[in-house]
N, C-alpha and C positions, 0 to 999 in steps of 0.2 A: 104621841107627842107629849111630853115632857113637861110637869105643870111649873117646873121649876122657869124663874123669871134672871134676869142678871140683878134685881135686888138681893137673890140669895146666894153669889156668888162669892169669893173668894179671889183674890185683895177686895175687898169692897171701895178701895181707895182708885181703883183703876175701873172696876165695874160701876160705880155711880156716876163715873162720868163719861164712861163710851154708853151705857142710857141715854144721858142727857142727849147726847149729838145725835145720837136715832130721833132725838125728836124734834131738831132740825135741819129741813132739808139744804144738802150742800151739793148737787151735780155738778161735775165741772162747767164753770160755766153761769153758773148761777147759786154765787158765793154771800152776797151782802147780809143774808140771814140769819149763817153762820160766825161769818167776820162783828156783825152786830152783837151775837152769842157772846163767842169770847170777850170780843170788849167790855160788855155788859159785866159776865159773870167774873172777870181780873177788878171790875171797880168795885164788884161788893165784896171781893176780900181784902183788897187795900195793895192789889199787886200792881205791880207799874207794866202798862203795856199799852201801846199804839199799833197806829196800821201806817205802815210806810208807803209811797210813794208807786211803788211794785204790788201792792193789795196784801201783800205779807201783814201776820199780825206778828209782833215782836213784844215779848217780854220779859223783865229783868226782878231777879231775886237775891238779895247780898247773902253773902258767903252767912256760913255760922259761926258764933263766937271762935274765934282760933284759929280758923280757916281763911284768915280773909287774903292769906299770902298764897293759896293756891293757883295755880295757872285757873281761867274761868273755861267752862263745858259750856256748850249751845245744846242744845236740845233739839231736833229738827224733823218735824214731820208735817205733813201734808194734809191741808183741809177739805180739799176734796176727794170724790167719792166717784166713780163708774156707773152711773145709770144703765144697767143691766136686768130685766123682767123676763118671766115665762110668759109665753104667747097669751095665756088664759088672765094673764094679772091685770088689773086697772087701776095697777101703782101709777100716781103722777109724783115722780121723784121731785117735782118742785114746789110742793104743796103738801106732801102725804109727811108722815109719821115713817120708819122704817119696823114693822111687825118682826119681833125675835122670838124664839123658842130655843129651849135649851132637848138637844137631843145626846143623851149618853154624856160624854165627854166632849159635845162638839156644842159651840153654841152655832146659829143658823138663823137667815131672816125668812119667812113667806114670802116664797115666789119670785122672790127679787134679791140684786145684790145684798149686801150684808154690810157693807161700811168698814169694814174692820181693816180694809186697806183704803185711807191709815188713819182711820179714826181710834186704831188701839194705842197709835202713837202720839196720838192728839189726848185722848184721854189718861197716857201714862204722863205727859208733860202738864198736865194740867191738876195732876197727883202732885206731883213735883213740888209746884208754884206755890201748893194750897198748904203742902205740909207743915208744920209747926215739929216736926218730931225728925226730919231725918238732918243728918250730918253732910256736908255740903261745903265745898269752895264757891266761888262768883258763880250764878248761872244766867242766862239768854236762852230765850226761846226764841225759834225761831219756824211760825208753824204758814206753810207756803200754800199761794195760790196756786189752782190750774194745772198740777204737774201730769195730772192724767191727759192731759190734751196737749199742751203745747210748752209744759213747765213755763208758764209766763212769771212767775213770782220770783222766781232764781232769774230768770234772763235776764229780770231786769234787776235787780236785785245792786243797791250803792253800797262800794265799798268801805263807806265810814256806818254804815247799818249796827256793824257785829263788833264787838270787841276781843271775842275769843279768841283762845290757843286750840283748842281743841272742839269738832265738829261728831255728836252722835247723830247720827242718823237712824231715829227707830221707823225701818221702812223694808227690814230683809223678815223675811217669811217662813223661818226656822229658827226656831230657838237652839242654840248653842253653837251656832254659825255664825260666822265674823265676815261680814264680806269687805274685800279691799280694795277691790275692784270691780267696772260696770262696761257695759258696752257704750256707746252711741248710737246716734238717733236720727232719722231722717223723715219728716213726712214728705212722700211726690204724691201729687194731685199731675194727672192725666185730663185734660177735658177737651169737649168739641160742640161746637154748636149747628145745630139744623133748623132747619123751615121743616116743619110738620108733614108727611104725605096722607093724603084721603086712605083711608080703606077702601080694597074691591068690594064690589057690591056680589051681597050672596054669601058673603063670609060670616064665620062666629068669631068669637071672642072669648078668650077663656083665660082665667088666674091661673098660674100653676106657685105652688108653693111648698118649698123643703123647709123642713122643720124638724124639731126632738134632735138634734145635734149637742151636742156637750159645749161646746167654745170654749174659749179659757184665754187666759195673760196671754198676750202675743210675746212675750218675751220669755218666761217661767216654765211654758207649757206648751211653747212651740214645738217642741220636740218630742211629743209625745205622739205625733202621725195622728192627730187628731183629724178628724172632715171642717174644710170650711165650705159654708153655703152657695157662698158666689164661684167656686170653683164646680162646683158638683150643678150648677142652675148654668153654668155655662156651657158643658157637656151636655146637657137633656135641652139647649136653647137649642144651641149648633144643632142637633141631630134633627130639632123639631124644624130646622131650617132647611134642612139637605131633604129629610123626609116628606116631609107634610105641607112644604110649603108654606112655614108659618112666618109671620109679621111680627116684630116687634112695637109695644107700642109703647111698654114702662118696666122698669124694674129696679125694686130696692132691696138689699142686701146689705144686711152689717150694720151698727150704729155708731161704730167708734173707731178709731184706725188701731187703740190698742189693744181690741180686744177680737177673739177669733169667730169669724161670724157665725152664727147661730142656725140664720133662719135667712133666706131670701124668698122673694114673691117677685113673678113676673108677669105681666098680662100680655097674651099671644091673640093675634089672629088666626084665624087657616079656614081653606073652604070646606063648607059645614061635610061635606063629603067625608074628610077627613077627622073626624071629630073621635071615631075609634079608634084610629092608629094613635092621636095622641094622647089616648088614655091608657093604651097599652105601650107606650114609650113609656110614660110616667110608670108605670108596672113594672116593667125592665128593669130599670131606674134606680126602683127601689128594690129589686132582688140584687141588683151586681152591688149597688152601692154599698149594702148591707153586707155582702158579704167581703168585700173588698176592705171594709172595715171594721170585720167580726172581731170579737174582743177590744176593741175599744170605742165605737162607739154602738148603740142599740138603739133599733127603729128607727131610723133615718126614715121620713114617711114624704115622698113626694107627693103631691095630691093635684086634679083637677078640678075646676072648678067653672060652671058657664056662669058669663058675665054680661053685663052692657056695651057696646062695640062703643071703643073711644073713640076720642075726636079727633085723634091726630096717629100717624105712624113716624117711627122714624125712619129715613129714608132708607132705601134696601144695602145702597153702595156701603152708606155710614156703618148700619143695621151690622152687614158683617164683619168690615173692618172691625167696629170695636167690640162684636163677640167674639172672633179670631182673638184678637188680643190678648182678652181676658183670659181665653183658653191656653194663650202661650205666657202669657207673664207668670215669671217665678213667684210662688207660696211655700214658705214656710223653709227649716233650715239651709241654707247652701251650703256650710262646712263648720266645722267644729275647728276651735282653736290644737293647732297642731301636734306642741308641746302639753296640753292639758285636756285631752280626746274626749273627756265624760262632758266638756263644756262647751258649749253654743259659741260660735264666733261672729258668723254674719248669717243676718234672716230676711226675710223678708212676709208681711201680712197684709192678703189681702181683705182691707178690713171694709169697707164700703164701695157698693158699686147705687149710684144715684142714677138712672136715664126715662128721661118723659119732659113734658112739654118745653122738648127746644134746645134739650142739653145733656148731652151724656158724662158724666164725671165718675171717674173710679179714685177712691184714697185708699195709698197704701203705707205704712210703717214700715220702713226698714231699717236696720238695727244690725251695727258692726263695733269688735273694738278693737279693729284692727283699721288705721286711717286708709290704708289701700285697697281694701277689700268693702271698705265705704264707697269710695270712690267708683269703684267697681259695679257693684249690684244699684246704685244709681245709673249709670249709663246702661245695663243690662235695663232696667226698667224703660228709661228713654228711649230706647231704640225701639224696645218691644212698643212702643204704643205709640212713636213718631212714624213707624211705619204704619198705623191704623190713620194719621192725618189728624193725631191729637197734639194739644199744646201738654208740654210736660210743664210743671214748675215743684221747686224745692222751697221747702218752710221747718222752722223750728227747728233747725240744725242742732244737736249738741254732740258734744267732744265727746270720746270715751274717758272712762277713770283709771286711769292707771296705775296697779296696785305700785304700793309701800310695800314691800314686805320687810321695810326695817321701821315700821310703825311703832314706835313708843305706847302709843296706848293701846293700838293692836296688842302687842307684849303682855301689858298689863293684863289689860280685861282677858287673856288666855292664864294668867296665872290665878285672878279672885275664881274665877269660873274652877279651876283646880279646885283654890283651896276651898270653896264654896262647897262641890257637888262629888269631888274625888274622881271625876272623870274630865275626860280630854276636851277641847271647845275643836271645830274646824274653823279653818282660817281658806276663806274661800272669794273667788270674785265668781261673777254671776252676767247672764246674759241678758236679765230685765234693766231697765234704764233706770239709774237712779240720780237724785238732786247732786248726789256729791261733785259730779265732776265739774260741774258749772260752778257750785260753792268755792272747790279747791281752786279754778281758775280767777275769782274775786278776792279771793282770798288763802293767797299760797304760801302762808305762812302756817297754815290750818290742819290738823293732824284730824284723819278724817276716818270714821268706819260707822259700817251701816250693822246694825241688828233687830232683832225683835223677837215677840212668842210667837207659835208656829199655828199658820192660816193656809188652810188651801184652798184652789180653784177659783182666787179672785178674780174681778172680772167676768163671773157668771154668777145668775141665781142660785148655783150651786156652795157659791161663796162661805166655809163655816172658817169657826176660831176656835183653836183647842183650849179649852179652856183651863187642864193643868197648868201649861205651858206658862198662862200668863200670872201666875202665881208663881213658878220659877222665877219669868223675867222680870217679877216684881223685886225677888229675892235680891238677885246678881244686879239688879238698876241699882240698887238702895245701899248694897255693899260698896260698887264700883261707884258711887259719886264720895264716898269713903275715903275710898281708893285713890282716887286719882291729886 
């Protein structure tokens, strides 16, 4: 481990203030600390900024001498963050400090996510606001609640907020990609409710829990044939079902619908007769699993565990319909955009499965930017779990983005990027969900593209930030408000 700290980092101007925001906590969800933060830290520099009505914080900077006829840039990124830990960690994302290390060329948090989506967009706009030295037309910032969960800040977001021509969006995950376009968005919740059944008497109780899975972006990293938990805990339920006669009595899987579940824990009954075969299922288990996903994921480690018999089962009818379910509902790609084959068109993650006293609920994220193919893999969900006797329901709708490819500032920013670095920028849309399409729908008069320095694996404790990267995109930020 690397004793270097991001004090000694390079821009210092972007590094002193993605520090500060490690050091407080923002999960989605649990903002006011944060939104305090910035308001706070814009009034001891004399910058003008509020929090709107939508929990947006919003801030305005006047042009530079000479500037002041340029069309005005928003600046736009996301204040919160993915509460994402290793199973060992006793981070309380809502209280804790976020622990970094600098490893090689990567920065990296302890155990836990990293922040860096989009707190590197948060701290480059907050560069921006403070500078005394860069050249500049009108600027808006405009730094969003919630978008990890249910983008509440955009949804709600008035259209006399912004006065911009132009929309950056620092929220794409490679430096010298342009993205022009994004998918849409759909959360379905599935749920059903039961009256508790007794346990047989003479039975045990046992944890079984999958774990050491990689997870990742359900949108970014969906395609990478990763394991999720709940699908792999659904296969060893069922068979614990068929074989051993086991009981359901709880199980949780997954903590966010955006992100790919990690780890699930189930707690089974069966007659204590049985108590060998289901340790030697869990063995199976974890031979096929592992190897079914050799070279990309390592150690999938299913485990047993004897426990205290609960207090309640849930009923055997329910019990299989909605493990059937699980086991049949679609995860993960359905098909690639036609015309452009390297890139994701509609998906679907199953990102949380919740069932114990009284209610079984599965949430899953699906994600299309094609509107029929939305349509689609919604009713493909609904049917799969209407047949189990569950209530389906839809939340947080958003549109897809549909690129500009005759984007004027797309244009531009591929030409500083030239004359910048002498090499070529891509001009890309992308399968993760981002703020723009809802922005461009409030505001469609707005020339919109997304970029950033290059992060991988957010969304999991594996979460780092390259840290060249963001010395580039310090470079080309500072040239291209020049620019424009």
């Amino acid at each position: 481990m690397s004793k270097q700290t991001t004090h000694d980092l390079n821009p210092h101007e972007i590094w002193k203030n993605f520090y500060l925001l490690t050091q407080v906590p923002r999960p989605s969800g649990h903002l006011e600390k944060v939104q305090n933060f910035l308001l706070g830290w814009a009034a001891e520099r004399g910058i003008e900024a509020f929090k709107d009505n939508a929990e947006n914080i919003v801030m305005r900077k006047p042009a530079t001498k000479g500037m002041e006829g340029h069309k005005t840039a928003v600046l736009q990124a996301h204040m919160d963050m993915v509460p994402q830990k290793t199973d060992e960690s006793n981070h309380n994302f809502e209280t804790d400090p976020i622990e970094t290390w600098v490893d090689g060329e990567w920065l990296k948090a302890k155990d836990t996510t990293l922040g860096s989506d989009d707190g590197m967009g948060v701290a480059a706009i907050m560069a921006v606001m403070e500078s005394n030295e860069l050249v500049h037309g009108p600027l808006e910032a405009l730094i969003t609640a919630d978008e990890e969960t249910c983008m509440y800040g955009v949804n709600h977001l008035a259209p006399d907020t912004l006065k911009g021509d132009i929309l950056l969006n620092i929220d794409n995950e490679t430096m010298g990609e342009f993205v022009i376009g994004s998918a849409g968005g759909v959360n379905i919740t599935a749920s059903i409710q039961y009256r508790e059944s007794e346990a047989e008497e003479g039975d045990a109780a046992f944890i079984v829990t999958i774990k050491n899975l990689k997870g990742g972006h359900s949108g970014l990293e969906i395609n990478q044939g990763r394991a999720n938990a709940n699908k792999l805990m659904a296969r060893l339920v069922r068979q614990a079902i068929i074989d051993d006669d086991a009981r359901l009595a709880s199980w949780k899987g997954g903590n966010m619908r955006n992100a790919i579940p990690r780890t699930a824990q189930a707690v089974l009954t069966i007659p204590r007769e049985n108590e060998e075969d289901l340790r030697e299922l869990a063995a199976y288990c974890q031979e096929t699993f592992n190897n079914e996903y050799r070279g990309v994921e390592e150690g999938i480690s299913p485990t047993v565990e004897s426990t205290e018999m609960p207090k309640g089962l849930v009923p055997q009818e329910i019990q299989d319909n909605v493990v059937d379910a699980i086991m049949a509902c679609h995860d993960g790609v359905l098909r690639n955009i036609p015309s452009i084959p390297s890139v994701v068109e509609t998906s679907s993650n199953l990102g949380i499965v919740e069932i114990g006293a009284g209610e079984a609920k599965v949430l899953i994220l699906a994600r299309s930017s094609c509107d029929s193919m939305m349509e689609y893999i919604q009713e493909m969900q609904a049917s799969c779990f209407n047949m189990a006797g569950m209530k389906v329901e839809y939340s947080g709708q958003y549109g897809a983005w549909q690129p500009n490819f005759d984007s004027p500032i797309t244009a531009r920013m591929v030409e500083v990027y030239r004359e910048l670095f002498g090499e070529e920028a891509t001009v890309q849309v992308c399968h993760a969900g981002l703020e723009c399409s809802i922005i461009g729908s409030v505001y469609p008069q707005m020339d919109l593209v997304s970029f950033g320095p290059t992060l991988r694996s957010p969304h999991t404790p594996g979460e780092r930030c390259h840290i060249p990267s963001v010395d580039k995109f310090w470079t080309f930020l500072k040239a291209l408000l020049a620019a424009i």
